[in-house]
C-alpha positions as CSV (number, residue, x, y, z in Angstrom):
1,X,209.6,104.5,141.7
2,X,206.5,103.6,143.3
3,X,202.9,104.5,141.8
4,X,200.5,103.6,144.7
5,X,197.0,104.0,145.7
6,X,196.1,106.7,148.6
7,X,195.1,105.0,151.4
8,X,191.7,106.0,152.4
9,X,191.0,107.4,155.8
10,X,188.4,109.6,157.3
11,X,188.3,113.1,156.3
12,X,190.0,115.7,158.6
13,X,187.9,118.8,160.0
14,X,188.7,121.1,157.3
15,X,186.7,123.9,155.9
16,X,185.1,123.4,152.8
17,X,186.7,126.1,151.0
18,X,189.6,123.9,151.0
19,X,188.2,120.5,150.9
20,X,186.9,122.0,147.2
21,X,190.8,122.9,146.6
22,X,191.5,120.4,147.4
23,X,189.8,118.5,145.0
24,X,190.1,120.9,142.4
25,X,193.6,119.9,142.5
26,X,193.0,115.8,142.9
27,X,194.8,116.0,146.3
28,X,193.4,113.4,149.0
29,X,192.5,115.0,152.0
30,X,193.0,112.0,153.9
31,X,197.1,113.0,154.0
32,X,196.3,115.6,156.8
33,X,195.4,113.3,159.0
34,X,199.1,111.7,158.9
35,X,200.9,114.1,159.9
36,X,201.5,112.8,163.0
37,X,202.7,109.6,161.8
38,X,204.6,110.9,159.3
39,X,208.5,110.0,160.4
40,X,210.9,113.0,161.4
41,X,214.0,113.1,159.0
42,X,217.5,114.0,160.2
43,X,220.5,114.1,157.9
44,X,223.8,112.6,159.6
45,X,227.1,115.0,158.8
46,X,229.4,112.8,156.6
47,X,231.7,111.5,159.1
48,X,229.5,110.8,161.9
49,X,228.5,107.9,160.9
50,X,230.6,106.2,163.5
51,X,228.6,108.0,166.3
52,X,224.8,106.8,165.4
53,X,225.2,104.9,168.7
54,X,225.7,107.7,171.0
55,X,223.2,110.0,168.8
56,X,220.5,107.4,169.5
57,X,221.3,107.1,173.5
58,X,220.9,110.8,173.6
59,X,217.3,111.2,171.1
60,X,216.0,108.1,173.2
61,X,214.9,106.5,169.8
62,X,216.6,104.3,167.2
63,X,217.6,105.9,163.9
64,X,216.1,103.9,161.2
65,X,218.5,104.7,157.9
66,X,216.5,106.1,154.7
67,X,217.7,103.4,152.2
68,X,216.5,105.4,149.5
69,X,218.5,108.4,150.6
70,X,222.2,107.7,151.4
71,X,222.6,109.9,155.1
72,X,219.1,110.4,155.9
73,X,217.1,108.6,159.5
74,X,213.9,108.6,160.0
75,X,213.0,109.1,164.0
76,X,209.5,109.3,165.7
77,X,207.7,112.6,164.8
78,X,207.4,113.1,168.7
79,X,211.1,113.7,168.8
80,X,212.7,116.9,169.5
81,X,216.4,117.7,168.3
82,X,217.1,121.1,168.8
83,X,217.8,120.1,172.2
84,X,220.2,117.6,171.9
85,X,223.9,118.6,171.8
86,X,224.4,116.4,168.1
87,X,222.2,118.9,167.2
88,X,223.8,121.9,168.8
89,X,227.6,120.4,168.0
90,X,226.8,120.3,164.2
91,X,226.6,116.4,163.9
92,X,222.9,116.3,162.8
93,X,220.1,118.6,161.4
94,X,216.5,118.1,160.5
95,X,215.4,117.7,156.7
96,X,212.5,116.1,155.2
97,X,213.6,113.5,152.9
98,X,211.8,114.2,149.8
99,X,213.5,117.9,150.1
100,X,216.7,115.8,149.8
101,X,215.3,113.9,147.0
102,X,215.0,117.4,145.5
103,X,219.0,118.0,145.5
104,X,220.2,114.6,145.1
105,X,218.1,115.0,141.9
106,X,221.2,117.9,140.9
107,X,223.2,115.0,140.4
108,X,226.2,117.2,142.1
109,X,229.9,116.5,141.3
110,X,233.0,117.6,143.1
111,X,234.0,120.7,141.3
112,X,230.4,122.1,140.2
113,X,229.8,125.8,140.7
114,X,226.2,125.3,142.0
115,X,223.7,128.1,142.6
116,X,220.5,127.7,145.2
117,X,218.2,130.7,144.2
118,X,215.7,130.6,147.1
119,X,218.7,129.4,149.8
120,X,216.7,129.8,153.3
121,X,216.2,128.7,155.7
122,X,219.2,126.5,154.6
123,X,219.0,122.9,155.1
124,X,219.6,122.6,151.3
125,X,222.2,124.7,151.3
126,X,224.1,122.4,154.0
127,X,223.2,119.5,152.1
128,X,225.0,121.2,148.7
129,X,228.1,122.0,150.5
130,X,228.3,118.8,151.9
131,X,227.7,117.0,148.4
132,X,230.7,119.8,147.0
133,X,233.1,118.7,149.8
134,X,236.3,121.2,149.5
135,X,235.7,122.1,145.5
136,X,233.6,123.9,143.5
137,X,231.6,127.1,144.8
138,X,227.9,127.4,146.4
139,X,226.1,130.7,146.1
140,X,223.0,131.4,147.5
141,X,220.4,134.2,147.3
142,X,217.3,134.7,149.5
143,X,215.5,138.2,148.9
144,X,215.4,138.1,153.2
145,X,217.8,138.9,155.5
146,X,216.4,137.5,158.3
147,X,216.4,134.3,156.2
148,X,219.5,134.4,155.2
149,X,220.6,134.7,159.0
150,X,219.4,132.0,159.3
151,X,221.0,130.4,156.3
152,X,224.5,131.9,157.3
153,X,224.1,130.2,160.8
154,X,223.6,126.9,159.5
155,X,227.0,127.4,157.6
156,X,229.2,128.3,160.2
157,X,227.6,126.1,162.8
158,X,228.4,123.1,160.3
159,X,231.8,124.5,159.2
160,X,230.3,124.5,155.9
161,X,230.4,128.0,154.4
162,X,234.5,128.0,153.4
163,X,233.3,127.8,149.5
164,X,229.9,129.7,149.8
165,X,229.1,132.9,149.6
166,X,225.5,134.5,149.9
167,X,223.7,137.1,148.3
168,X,220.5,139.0,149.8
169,X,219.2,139.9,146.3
170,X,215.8,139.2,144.1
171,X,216.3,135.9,142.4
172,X,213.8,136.6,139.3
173,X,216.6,139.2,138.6
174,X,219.5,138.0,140.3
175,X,223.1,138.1,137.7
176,X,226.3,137.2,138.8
177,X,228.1,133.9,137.5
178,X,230.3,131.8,140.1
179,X,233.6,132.8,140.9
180,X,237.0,131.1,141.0
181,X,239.3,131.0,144.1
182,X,241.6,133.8,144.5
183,X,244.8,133.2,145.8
184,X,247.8,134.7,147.5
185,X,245.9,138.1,149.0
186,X,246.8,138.3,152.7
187,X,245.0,142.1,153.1
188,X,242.1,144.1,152.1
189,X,243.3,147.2,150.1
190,X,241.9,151.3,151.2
191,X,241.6,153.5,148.6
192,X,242.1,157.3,149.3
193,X,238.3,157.4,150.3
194,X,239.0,154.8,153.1
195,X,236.6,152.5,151.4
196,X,237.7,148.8,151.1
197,X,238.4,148.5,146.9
198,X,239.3,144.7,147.4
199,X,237.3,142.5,149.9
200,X,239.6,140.8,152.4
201,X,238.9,137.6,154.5
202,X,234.7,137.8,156.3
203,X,234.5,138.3,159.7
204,X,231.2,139.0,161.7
205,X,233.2,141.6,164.0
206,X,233.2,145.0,162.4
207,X,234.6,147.8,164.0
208,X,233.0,151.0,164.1
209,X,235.8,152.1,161.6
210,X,234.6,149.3,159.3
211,X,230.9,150.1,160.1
212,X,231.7,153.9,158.8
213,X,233.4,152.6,155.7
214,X,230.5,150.8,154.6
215,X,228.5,153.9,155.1
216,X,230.9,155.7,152.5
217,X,231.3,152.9,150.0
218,X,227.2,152.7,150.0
219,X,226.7,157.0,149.5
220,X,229.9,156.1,147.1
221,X,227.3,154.3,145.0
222,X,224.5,156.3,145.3
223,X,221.4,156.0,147.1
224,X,219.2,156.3,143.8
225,X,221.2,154.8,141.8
226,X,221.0,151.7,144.3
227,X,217.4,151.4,143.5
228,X,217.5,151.6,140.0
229,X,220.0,148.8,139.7
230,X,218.8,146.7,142.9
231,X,222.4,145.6,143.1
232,X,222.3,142.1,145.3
233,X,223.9,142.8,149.2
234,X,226.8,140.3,149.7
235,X,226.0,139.2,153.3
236,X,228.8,136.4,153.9
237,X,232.0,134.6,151.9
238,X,233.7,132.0,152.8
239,X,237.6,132.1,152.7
240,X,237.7,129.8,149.6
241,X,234.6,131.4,147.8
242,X,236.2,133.3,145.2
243,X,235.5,136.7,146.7
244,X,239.0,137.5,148.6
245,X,240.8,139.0,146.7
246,X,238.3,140.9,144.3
247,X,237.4,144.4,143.5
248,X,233.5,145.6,144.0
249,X,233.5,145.6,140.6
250,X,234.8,142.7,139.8
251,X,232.5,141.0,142.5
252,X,229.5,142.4,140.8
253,X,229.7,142.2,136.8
254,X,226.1,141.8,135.4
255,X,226.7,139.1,133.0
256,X,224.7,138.5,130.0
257,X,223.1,135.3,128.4
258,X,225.7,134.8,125.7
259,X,228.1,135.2,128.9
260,X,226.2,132.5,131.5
261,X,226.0,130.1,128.7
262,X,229.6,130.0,128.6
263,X,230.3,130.7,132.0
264,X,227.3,130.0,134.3
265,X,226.1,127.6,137.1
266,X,226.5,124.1,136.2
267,X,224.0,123.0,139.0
268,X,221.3,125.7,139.4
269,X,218.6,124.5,142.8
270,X,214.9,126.3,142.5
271,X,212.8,125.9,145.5
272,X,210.7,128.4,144.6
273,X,208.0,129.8,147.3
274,X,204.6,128.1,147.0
275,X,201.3,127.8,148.6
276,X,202.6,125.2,151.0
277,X,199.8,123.1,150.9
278,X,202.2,120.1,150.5
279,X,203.6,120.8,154.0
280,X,200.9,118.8,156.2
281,X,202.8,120.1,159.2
282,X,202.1,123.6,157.7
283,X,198.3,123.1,157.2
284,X,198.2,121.6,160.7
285,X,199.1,124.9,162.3
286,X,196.1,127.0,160.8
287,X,194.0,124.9,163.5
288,X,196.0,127.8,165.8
289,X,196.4,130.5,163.3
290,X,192.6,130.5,162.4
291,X,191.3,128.9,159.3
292,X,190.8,132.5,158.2
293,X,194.4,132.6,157.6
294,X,194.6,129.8,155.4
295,X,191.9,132.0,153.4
296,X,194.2,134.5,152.7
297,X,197.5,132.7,152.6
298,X,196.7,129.6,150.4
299,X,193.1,130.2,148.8
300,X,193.2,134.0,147.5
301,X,192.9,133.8,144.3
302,X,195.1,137.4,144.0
303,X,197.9,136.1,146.0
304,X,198.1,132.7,143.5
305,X,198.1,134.2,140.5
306,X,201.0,136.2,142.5
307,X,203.4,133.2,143.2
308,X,202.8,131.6,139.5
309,X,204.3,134.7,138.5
310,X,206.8,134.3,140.6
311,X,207.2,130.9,140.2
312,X,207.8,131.1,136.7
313,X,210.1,134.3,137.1
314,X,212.4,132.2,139.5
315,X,212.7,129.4,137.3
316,X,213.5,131.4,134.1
317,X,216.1,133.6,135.7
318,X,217.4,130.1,137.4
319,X,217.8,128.8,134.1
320,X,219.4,131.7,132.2
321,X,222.0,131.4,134.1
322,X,222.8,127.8,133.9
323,X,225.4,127.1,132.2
324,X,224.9,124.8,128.6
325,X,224.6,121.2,129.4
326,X,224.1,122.3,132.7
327,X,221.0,121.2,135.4
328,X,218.6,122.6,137.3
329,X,215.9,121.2,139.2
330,X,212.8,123.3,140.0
331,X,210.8,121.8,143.3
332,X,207.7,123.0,145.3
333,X,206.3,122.2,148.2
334,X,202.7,122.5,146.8
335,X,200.6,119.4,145.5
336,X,198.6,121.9,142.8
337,X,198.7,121.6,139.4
338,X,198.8,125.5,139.0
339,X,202.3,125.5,140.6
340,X,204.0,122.6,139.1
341,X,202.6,121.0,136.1
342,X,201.1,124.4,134.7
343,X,204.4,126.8,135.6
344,X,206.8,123.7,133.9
345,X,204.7,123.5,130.9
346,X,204.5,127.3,130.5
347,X,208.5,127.9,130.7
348,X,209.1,125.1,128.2
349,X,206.5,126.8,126.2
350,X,209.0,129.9,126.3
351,X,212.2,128.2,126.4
352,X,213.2,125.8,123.6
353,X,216.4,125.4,124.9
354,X,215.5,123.6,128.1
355,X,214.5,119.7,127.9
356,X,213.0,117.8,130.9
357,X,214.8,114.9,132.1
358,X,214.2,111.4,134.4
359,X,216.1,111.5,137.7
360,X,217.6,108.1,137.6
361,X,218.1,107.8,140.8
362,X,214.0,108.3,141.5
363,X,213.3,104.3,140.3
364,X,214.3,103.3,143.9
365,X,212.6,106.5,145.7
366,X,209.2,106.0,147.0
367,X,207.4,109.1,144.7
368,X,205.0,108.8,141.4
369,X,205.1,110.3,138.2
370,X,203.4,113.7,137.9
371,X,201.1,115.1,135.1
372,X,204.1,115.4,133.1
373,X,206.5,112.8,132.2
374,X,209.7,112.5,133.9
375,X,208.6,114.8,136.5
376,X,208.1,113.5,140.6
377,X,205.5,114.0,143.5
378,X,205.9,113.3,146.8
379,X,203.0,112.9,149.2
380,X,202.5,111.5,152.7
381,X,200.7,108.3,151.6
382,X,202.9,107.5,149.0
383,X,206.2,108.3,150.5
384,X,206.2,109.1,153.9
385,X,207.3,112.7,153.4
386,X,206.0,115.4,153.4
387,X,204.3,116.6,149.4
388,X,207.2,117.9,146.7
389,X,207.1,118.4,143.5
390,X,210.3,117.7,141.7
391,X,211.3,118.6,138.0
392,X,214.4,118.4,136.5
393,X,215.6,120.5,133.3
394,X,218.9,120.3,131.2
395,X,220.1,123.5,128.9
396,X,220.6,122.1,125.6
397,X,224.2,123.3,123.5
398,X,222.3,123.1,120.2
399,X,218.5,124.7,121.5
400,X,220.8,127.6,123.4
401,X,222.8,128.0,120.4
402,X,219.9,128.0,118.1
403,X,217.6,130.7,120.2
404,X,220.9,133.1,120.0
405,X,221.4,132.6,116.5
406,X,218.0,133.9,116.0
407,X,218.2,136.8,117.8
408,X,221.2,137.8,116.3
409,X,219.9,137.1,113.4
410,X,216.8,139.7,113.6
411,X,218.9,142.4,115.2
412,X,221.8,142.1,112.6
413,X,221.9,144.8,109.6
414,X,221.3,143.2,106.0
415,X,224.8,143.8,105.1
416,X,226.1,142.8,108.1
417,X,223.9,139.8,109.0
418,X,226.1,137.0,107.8
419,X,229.1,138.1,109.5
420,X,227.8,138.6,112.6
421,X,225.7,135.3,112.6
422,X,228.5,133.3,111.8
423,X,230.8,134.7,114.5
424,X,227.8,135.0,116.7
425,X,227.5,130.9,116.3
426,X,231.5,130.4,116.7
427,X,231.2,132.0,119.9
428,X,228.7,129.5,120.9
429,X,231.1,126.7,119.7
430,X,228.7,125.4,117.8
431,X,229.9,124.8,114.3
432,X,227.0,123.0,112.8
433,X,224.4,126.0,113.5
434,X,227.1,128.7,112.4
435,X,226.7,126.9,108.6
436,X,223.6,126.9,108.7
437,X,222.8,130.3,109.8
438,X,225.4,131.4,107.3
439,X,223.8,130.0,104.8
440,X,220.2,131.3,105.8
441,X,221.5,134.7,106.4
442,X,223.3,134.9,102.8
443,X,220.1,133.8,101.5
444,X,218.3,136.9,103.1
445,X,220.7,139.2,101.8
């Protein structure tokens, strides 16, 4: 991992207000002159390796292979590839490679049930799927659905989506565990209402007969109690997601924390919304939008306080429902403290069962340390990326078992207290804390 010194350069024409933000934050201003010379990243679809030839006749440019980052080119930032047809055919898309840092950091395996809480626009998503292969299950959830358009397009158009499905839902509330392939359902069974009861294979064609169902199945539920319970919108499943083959209610049992700990994600992806500030790209563009703009979107002191709420919402509902011993890595594409540093030190602050943990893989990535060990930043004149913050948490058997314990503990009745802590702990499969809690609890009573 490298730890390098900023280059200096001359100081870009920005305002003041956020040259002192800037600094507020020890962020070198010089990196927003580089965005220009900052590389393009694509990332190759495994099994196209063989056609990096005829991909680079086509771009005009030579694709320089990210050593750090097994897939990932680098091409001239001048170079457009929406055009191309690899592009439009599926063979290549365009991610910056410290956001791929940010999911090789999962560590994903063949068979994980992995869960990307803020999915769109989706290049991470592809990436997961990719890293799954044909196992395992990838769920998404972005709170918009024009995002997640976008996020479903990106599936299909890299025949990707067959074990995804994804949710347009609030992920600081968002509750449903991964599913398990269903097998052997050929139809989708009507009940007497003419409402689907199981779901059947997706299709983007709906008839207006289908169209009218869905009408029926959502008065069904209730308009108010819709709002009240802000149940997530499935808006695509793959054929091998899980979801063929399961009732509505099935589909959408809220499970609890005792329940995800058991039974959750083992790979949980939070790439929670931020200032942007890290995106030199992104700051570039307010020299079009007006510098007033950047006032409102990335200085308001009203709208920060805002997304560190947020931030720290996303990341706490991410981790409740990771399953024990599972991962999750939190990532932003802000260079402030506030965002990063602050929100990871406040959530471990409320969660004793989460402990940080090195990336292994980051002591060949061009990145240095953060505030905080074991956590990563990526900046332009460190790594040639665009800015990321990267932090990766594991859920602890014992801290989990020990925080539910506890609870059970101070809800349980005297005369019950022993019995339920013990069988509480069992349930947890953690003998060692069940003893000792019994113990404590007969102690009390």
């Amino acid at each position: 991992m490298a730890d390098s010194t900023p280059e200096q350069s001359s100081t870009p024409p920005l305002p003041r207000a956020f040259l002192d933000f800037l600094e507020e934050n020890g962020i070198d201003p010089s990196i927003y002159v580089k965005g220009d010379a900052i590389p393009r990243y694509i990332r190759l679809k495994p099994g196209c390796e063989n056609l990096v030839p005829e991909i680079e006749t086509e771009l005009g440019c030579e694709l320089e292979r990210v050593d750090w980052l097994p897939g990932f080119y680098a091409v001239p930032p001048h170079i457009k590839i929406a055009s191309s047809e690899a592009y439009k055919s599926g063979k290549i898309y365009g991610m910056d490679a410290a956001s791929g840092a940010a999911v090789l950091a999962l560590d994903v395996s063949e068979g994980d049930h992995v869960l990307d809480l803020c999915a769109a626009p989706g290049a991470k998503l592809c990436m997961l799927s990719d890293l799954l292969g044909n196992s395992g299950s990838l769920t998404g959830v972005d709170v918009s659905r024009d995002r997640l358009a976008a996020c479903r397009t990106m599936l299909r158009k890299y025949t990707l989506g067959d074990h995804c499905r994804l949710f347009i839902a609030d992920g600081t509330s968002f509750s449903l565990l991964p599913l398990r392939p269903s097998v052997n359902v050929k139809s989708c069974v009507i009940n007497g209402a003419g409402v689907a009861s199981i779901f059947g294979e997706w299709t983007s064609k709906r008839s207006y007969k289908d169209r009218k169902n869905a009408v029926k199945l959502k008065n069904s539920i209730g308009s108010q109690l819709a709002l009240v319970t802000s149940e997530p919108e499935l808006f695509f499943y793959g054929k091998n997601s899980g979801v063929v083959g399961l009732q509505r209610s099935e589909l959408f049992f809220v499970a609890d924390n005792a329940e995800a700990s058991n039974f959750g994600y083992d790979k949980v992806l939070v790439d929670a919304e931020c200032t942007h500030d890290g995106s030199v790209k992104h700051i570039q563009k307010f020299e079009y939008w007006g510098w007033k703009t950047l006032d409102h979107r990335v200085l308001d002191a009203k709208r920060t306080n805002s997304l560190l709420h947020l931030q720290l919402q996303l990341l706490t509902n991410g981790f409740r429902l990771l399953k024990a011993g599972g991962t999750l890595v939190y990532s932003t594409c802000s260079l402030t403290f506030a965002q990063n540093e602050d929100v990871v030190e406040q959530f471990l602050k409320e969660n004793h069962s989460a402990e940080l943990q090195g990336v292994d893989a980051a002591k060949n990535w061009p990145c240095r340390s953060g505030r905080i060990p074991h956590t990563l930043r990526f900046d332009p004149n460190t790594s040639q990326t665009s800015g990321l913050f990267v932090a990766k948490f594991i859920k602890t058997d014992v801290g989990w078992s020990l925080v539910t314990c506890m609870n059970s503990f101070q809800e349980c009745k005297r005369d019950e207290s022993a019995r339920k802590v013990h069988m509480h702990c069992l349930n947890f499969g953690n003998l060692s804390v069940s003893l000792l809690f019994f113990r404590i609890s007969l102690w009390h009573c």
